[in-house]
N, C-alpha and C positions, 0 to 999 in steps of 0.2 A: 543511431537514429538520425536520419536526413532530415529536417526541419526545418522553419524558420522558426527560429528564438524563440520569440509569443508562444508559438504553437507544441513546439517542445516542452515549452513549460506546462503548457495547461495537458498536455498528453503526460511526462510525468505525473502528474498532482494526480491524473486520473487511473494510472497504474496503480500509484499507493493506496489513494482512496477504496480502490478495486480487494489490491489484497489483503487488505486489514477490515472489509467488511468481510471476505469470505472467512477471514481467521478467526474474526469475532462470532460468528455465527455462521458456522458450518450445514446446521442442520438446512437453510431456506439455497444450502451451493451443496446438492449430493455430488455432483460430479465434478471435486475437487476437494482434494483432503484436507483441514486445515494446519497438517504439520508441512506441507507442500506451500499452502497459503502466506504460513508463518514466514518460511524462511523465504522465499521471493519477498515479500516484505521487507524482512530485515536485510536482505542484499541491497534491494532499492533503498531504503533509510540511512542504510551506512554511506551510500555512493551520493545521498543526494539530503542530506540531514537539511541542511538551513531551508531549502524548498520546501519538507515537509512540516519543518516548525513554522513558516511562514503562512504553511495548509489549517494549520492547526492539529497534526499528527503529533503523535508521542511515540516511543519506543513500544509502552502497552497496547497500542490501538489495536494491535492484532490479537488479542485477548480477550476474552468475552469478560463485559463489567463484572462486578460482585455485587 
């Protein structure tokens, strides 16, 4: 990704944020599965952890609560 820094970061944050809402709730995103959801999540979480614990993301966010 070509960015500048600031802008990278907050396009990050908004990927994660993106797919760990579709993984959480699948049914309001028909047109994307959330085992598809999940793992683009966990690629971006593992590549980019301290960004998203700094988001307030967890490893579960892409899981629907209990």
């Amino acid at each position: 990704m070509r960015a500048r820094p600031q802008v990278k970061t907050y396009l990050l944050i908004t990927k994660l944020r993106r797919w760990a809402r579709i993984g959480a709730y699948p049914s309001c995103y028909p047109n994307c599965s959330a085992s598809i959801a999940r793992r683009n999540y966990a690629r971006l979480y593992a590549r980019h952890e301290s960004l998203a614990r700094s988001a307030g993301l967890t490893p579960l966010s892409a899981y629907p609560p209990l």
